[in-house]
C-alpha positions in Angstrom: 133.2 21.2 74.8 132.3 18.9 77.6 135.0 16.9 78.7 132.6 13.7 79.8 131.7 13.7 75.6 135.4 14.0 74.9 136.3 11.0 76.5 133.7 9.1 76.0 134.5 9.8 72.1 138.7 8.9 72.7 137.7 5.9 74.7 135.4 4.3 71.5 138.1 5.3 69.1 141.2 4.1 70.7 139.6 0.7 72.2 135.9 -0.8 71.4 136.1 -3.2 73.8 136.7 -1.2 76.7 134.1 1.7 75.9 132.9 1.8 79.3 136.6 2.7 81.0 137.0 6.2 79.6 137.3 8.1 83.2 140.5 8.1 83.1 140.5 10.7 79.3 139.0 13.6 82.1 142.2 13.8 84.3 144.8 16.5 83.7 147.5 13.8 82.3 145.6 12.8 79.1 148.9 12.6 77.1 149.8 9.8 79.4 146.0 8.3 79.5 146.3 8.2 75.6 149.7 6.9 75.5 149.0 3.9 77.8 145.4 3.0 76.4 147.3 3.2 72.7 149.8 1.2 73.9 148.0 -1.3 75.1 146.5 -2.2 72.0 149.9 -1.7 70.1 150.6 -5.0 72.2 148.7 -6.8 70.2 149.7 -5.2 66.6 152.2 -7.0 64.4 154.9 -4.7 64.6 154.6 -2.8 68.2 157.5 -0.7 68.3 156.3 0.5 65.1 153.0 0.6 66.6 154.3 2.7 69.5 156.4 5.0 67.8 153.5 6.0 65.6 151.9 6.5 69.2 154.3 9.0 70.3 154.4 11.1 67.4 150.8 11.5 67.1 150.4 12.6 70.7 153.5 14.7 70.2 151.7 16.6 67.3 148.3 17.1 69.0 150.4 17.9 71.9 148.5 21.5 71.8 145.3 20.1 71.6 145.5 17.8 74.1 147.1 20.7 76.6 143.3 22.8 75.3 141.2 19.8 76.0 143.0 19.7 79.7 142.3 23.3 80.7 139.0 23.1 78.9 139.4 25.3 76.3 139.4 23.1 73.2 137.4 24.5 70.1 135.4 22.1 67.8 137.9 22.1 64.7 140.7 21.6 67.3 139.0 18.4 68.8 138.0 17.3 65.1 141.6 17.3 64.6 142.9 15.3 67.4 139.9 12.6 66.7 141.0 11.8 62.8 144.8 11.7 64.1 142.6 8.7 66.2 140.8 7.7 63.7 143.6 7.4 61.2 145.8 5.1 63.8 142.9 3.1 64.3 142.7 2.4 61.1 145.9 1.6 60.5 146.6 -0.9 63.8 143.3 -1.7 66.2 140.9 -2.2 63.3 143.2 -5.0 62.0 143.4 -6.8 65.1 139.5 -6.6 65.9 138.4 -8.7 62.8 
């Protein structure tokens, strides 16, 4: 999977507002790229060390994934995965602050 699409894709799920900034989803640290876009919007949740601990086990269980999408070897059900883990914590903290 192409790696430009893959973070474009991260970038619109974690944070609408910044869709643009999603150069820094291609490096080789996404784990930490994910952690400190998630975190930032956890900021802004009601309960953020709630929010960030949610954050931490999420990455921690796409940990493989994540590692695949680095070395470019991620397979479509594999990315799937990884983007309704997303999707899901989206739902559950961004989306309320964006209405």
């Amino acid at each position: 999977m192409d790696r430009d699409l893959i973070a474009r894709a991260m970038q619109n799920v974690i944070n609408m507002s910044k869709v643009q900034m999603f150069e820094h989803f291609k490096g080789d640290q996404l784990d930490k790229a994910l952690q400190k876009e998630m975190y930032e919007v956890a900021e802004s949740t009601d309960n953020p060390e709630k929010c960030k601990k949610d954050i931490d086990a999420l990455l921690a269980k796409n940990k493989k994934i994540i590692t695949a999408i680095e070395k470019d070897q991620v397979t479509l059900p594999m990315y799937n995965t990884l983007m309704e883990d997303l999707r899901t914590w989206r739902r559950t903290y961004a989306m309320k602050q964006e209405k």
